[in-house]
C-alpha angles and dihedrals in degrees: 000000000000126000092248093054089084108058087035085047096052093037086061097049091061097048088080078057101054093039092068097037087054092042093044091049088056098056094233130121130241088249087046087057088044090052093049097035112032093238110132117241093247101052084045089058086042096059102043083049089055092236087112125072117227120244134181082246092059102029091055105061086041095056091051096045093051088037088227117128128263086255100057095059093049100040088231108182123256083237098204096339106114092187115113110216107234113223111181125222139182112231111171091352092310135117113231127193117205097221093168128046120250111289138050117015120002136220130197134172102219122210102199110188118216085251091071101081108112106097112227102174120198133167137225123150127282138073125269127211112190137188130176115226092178149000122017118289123207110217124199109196119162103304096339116100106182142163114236106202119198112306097022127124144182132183127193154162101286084210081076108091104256149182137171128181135128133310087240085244087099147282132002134192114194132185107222130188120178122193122197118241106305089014100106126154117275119223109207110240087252104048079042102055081039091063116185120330113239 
């Protein structure tokens, strides 16, 4: 076995998971995929259980169906690109942008439409930094009900029932980064003896 067979080897294991990720998030069956792509249903199966080996012939069809590149379904490596591909999701009627990879801290640029104004806090552990880019947020946090502008943030304990949306003036667009539990920002010495500019 060559030295390069295990990371091969690994990368292809994960390719049956991401089929069906990929598939699930599209809404669409496994007979669904077979009609559109000439797979058949079986092999289909047989891929996303990993008890079928991945192959160009099979990985194709399956890349144009689901509209992700070739990449994305293999896990190939960013090999000296440091750019994230953004790929925007709803999630509770509002659009999220992925701005970190998986793991560790993560980042999100948040669309909140106008119609997202009713609180509805809730708690789980870690720990939440927010900043407003633009329109006003409303943020829901314990007893505190208050109204972040553009260029405000707030960060907080995410144990603390919360909630953020919209005003219900309009739009907001928010930046989010959520740390697990003993993950928090870090200010450098200097920003921090600086304090806010005024």
């Amino acid at each position: 076995m060559t030295e390069e067979a295990g990371p091969i080897a690994a990368a292809l294991e994960l390719v049956g998971p991401r089929l069906r990720r990929v598939r699930e998030e599209r809404g669409v069956t496994l007979t669904e995929v077979a009609q559109t792509t000439g797979i058949s249903k079986s092999t289909l199966s047989r891929l996303e259980n990993g008890q079928r080996r991945p192959s160009l012939e099979l990985l194709l069809p399956l890349a144009q169906t689901y509209r992700v590149p070739l990449d994305d379904l293999v896990g190939a490596p960013e090999v000296g690109d440091p750019r994230i591909r953004l790929k925007p999701r709803r999630v509770n009627g509002r659009t999220v942008l992925p701005l970190t990879r998986p793991g560790g801290i993560q980042a999100w640029k948040i669309v909140i439409p106008r119609s997202q104004s009713r609180p509805n806090p809730r708690t789980h552990d870690g720990f939440e930094w927010l900043y407003v880019l633009s329109g006003r947020m409303r943020l829901v946090l314990g007893d505190q009900d208050l109204v972040l502008a553009v260029g405000e943030a707030a960060e907080f304990d995410t144990q603390v029932p919360h909630w953020f949306g919209s005003t219900g003036e309009g739009p907001a667009e928010v930046l989010s980064i959520f740390g697990r539990p003993g993950e928090r920002m870090h200010l450098h010495a200097q920003d921090a003896m600086m304090g806010p500019a005024h």
